[in-house]
C-alpha positions in Angstrom: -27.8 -18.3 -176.3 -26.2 -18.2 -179.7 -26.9 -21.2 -181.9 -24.4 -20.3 -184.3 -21.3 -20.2 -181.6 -22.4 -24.2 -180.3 -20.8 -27.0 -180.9 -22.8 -29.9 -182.9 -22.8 -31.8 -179.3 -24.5 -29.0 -177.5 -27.0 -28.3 -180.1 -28.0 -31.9 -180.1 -28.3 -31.5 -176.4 -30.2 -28.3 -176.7 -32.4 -29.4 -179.4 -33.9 -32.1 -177.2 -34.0 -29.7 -174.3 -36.2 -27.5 -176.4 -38.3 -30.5 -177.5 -39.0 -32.0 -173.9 -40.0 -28.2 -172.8 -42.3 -27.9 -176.1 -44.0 -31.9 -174.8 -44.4 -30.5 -171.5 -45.7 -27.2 -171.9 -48.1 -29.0 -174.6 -49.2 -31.4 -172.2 -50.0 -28.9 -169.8 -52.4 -26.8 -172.2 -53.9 -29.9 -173.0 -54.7 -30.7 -169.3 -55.7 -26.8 -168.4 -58.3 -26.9 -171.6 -59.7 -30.0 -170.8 -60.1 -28.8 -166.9 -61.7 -25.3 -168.1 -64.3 -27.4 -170.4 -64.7 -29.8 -168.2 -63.6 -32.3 -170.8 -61.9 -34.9 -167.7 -60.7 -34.5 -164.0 -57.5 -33.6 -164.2 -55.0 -34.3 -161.0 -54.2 -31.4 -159.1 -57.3 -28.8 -160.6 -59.8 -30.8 -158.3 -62.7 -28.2 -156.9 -61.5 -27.8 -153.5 -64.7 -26.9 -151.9 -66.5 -30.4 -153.4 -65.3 -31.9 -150.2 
C-alpha cells in the first residue's frame, strides 16, 4: 500500500490499524515470554498432560 497515494482519512484509519496490530502482537510476545519462563499461567499455553 502506498502511503503517499492515501487520502488524510485513510491514513488516519490505517495509522490506527497499524497501532492496534503493533498492541496485539506486543501483547502476545509478552504472554509467550512469560509462558516460556514461566513467569505466570497464561490462558490457552496450559500443559496439557497436567491433567
Amino acid at each position: 500500500m502506498q502511503v503517499k497515494n492515501m487520502s488524510y482519512q485513510q491514513l488516519q484509519e490505517f495509522s490506527v490499524e497499524l497501532y492496534q496490530q503493533m498492541i496485539v502482537r506486543e501483547q502476545m510476545y509478552k504472554d509467550l515470554i512469560g509462558h516460556q519462563w514461566c513467569l505466570k499461567p497464561t490462558p490457552g499455553f496450559e500443559d496439557r498432560n497436567s491433567t
